[in-house]
C-alpha positions as CSV (number, residue, x, y, z in Angstrom):
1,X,96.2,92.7,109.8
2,X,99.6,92.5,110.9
3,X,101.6,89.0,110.0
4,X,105.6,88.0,110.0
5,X,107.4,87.8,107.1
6,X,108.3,84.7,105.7
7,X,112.0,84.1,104.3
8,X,110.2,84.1,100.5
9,X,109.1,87.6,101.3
10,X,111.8,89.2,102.6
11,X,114.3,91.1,100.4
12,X,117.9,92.4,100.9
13,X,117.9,95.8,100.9
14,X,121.1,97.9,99.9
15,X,122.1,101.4,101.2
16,X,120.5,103.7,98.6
17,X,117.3,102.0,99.5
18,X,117.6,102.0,103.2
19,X,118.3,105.9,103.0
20,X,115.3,106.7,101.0
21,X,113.1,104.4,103.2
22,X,114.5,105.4,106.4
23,X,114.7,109.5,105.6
24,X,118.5,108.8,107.9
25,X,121.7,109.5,106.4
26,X,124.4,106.6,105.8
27,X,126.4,108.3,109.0
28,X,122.8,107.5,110.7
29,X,122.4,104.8,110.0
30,X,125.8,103.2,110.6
31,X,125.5,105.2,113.9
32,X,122.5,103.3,115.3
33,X,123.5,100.1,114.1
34,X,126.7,100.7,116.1
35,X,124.9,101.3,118.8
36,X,122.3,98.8,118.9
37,X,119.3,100.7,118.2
38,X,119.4,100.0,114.3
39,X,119.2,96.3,112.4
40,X,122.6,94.8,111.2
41,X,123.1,94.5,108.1
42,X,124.2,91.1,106.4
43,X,127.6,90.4,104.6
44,X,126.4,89.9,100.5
45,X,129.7,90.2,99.7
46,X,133.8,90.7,100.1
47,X,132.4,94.4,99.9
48,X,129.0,94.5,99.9
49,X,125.9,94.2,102.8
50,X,122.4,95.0,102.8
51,X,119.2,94.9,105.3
52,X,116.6,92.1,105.3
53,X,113.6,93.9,104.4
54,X,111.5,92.1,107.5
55,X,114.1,93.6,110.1
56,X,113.3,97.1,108.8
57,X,109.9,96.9,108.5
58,X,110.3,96.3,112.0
59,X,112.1,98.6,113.1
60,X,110.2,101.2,111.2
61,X,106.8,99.9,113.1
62,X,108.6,99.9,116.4
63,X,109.6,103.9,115.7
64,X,106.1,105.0,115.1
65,X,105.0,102.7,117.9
66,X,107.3,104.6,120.5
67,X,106.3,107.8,118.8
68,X,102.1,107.1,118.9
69,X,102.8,105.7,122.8
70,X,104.8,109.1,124.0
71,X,108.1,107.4,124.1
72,X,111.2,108.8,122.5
73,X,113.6,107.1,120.4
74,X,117.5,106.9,120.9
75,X,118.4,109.4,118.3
């Protein structure tokens, strides 16, 4: 059963994390979020950002989506 998460659920997600869940590199990653096709990460800090959890989910749902319906994804 797919459901949304709610803002108790969803959990900031720094780079390290990101890489291992994603299999991308940081160049990757920065890469598609420059162009559009990744989630932005949010400012934690003066130096510091990281990825709410939902918005990856998502995106990593919508990439085997395109994959299982023949589509391609922006690489």
């Amino acid at each position: 059963m797919s459901r949304t998460a709610t803002p108790l659920e969803t959990q900031l997600l720094r780079l390290p994390t990101m890489i291992r869940r994603t299999g991308l590199s940081r160049s990757s990653i920065y890469r598609r979020v420059a162009a559009g096709t990744f989630p932005s990460p949010v400012k934690i800090g003066e130096r510091s950002c990281a990825w709410a959890s939902h918005e990856v989910d998502a995106w990593i749902a919508a990439t085997i989506a395109l994959r299982d319906g023949g589509g391609r994804v922006a690489r």
